[in-house]
N, C-alpha and C positions, 0 to 999 in steps of 0.2 A: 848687853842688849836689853831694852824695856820690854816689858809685855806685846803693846804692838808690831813690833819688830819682829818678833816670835811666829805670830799671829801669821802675818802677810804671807810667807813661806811656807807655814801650812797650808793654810788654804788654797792658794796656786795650788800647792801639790797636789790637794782634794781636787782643785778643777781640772785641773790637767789629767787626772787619770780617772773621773767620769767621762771626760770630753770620749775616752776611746769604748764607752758602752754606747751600745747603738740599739734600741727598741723600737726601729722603724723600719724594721726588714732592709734592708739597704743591701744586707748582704746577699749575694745567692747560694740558691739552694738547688740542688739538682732535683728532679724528679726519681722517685726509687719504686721502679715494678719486679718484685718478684714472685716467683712461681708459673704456674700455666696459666697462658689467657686464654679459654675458651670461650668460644664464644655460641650464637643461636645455633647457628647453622651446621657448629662440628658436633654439637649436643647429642642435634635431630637427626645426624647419623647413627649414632648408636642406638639398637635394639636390644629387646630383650632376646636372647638364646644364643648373641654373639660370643667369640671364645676370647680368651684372656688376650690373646694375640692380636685379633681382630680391633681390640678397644684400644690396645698400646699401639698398632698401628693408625687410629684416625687420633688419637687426643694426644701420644707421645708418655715420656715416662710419667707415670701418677708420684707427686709431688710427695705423699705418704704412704706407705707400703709398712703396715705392722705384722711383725711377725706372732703378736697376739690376735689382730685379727685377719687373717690369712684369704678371706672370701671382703674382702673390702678395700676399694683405692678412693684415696683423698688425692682431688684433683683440687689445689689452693693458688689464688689468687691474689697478690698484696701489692697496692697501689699508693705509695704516699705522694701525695705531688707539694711540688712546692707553694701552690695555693689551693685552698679549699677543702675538702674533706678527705682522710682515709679511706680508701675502696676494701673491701674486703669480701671475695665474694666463693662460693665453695663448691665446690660438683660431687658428690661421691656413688659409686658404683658398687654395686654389691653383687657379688657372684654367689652362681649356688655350689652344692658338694659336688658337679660335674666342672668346676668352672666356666660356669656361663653365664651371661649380665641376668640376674632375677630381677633387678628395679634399679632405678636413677633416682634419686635425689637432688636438688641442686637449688641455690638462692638463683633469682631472676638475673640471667645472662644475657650481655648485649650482642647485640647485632653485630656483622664486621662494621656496617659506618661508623656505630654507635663505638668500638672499639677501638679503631682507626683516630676518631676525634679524642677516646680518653686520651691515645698515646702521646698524643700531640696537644694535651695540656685542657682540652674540654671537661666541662664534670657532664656527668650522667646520671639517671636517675631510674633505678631498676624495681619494680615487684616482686615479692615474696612472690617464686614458680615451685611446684612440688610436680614432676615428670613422674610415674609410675608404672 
């Protein structure tokens, strides 16, 4: 076989197996939410002097429970969708030595609509909130 000869078969083979890279998104991708979605409204229920129970009652189990910090629940939020930005948004509650809510914490939480539309593929757009 000559040089060229050689050649042809290579190179098919090069094209033939970039043909199956795809850098135009073609493929799909699902949407991946996890953690808790809270939202305004389940926030603006919780007070200060409520009991451990009362909070796991309106918001559900807190997403982080450390046994190093014992008076604190991380209530997290993670949103990748398959276009647009990573959501990432966080709530935490801090109880005192009686377990009771002493302050909130949280980045800026949407609304149910505002919620409702992320789920179903909207982006949103929230403010740094500090509830105290």
């Amino acid at each position: 076989m000559t040089k060229p000869q050689l050649i042809l078969p290579f190179v098919a083979a090069c094209v033939l197996a970039l043909a199956g890279c795809n850098y135009n998104s073609y493929v799909y991708r699902i949407d991946v939410p996890q953690g808790n979605l809270i939202t305004e409204e389940m926030a603006e229920q919780v007070r200060t002097g409520m009991t451990r129970e009362q909070v796991h009652f309106l918001l559900g189990e807190a997403l982080v429970q450390s046994d190093f910090h014992m008076n604190r629940w991380d209530y997290v939020y993670y949103f990748n969708p398959r276009y647009g930005k990573v959501q990432l948004r966080k709530m935490t509650i801090f109880f005192d030595k009686e377990a009771k809510v002493e302050r909130i914490v949280s980045d800026p939480l949407p609304n149910e609509t505002q919620a409702d539309e992320a789920v179903l593929g909207a982006q949103i757009d929230l403010k740094k909130n500090t509830k105290e």
